[in-house]
N, C-alpha and C positions, 0 to 999 in steps of 0.2 A: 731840709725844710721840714717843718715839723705843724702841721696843722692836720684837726681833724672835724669828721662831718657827723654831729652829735644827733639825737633826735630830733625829729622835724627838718636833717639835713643843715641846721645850721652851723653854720663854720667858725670853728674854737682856734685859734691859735696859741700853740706854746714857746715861751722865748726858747732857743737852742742853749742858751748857757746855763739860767737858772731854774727851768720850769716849771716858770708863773704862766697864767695861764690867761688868756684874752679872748669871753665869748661874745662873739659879733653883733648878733642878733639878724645875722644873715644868710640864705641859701645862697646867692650868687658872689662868686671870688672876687668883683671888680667891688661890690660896692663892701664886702667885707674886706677889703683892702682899704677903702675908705675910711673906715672906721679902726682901723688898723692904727692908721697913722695920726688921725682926730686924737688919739688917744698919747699920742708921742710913741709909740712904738716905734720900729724901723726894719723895714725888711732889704738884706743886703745879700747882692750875689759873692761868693767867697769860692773862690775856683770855680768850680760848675753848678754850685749846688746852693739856692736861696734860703737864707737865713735869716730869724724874726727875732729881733731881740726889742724887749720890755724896756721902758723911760731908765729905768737904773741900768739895767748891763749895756744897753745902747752909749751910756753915756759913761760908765768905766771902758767900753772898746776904745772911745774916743780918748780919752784922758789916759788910759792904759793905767787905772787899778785895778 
């Protein structure tokens, strides 16, 4: 899982496959999670450990390019 907490505490996320980068405009994880996904992103648990991937590599996991 790859997110981090920039100035003013807002929460950035970065896809784990290509590291584009997705800033929330948010301190709290429920509603930057919101906007996470407004956005088409997708955050996916994969063994134990959750993983954020961007409208493009979300959709190469899927199709598998």
């Amino acid at each position: 899982m790859t997110l981090h907490r920039e100035h003013r505490r807002v929460i950035t996320f970065e896809c784990d496959s290509c590291g584009l980068t997705l800033e929330s405009g948010e301190g709290d994880f429920i509603d930057a999670l919101r906007v996470l996904k407004s956005r088409g992103w997708e955050a996916r648990k994969l063994d134990e450990e959750w993983n954020h991937f961007c409208v493009d590599c979300a959709h190469r996991q899927v199709w598998g390019r």
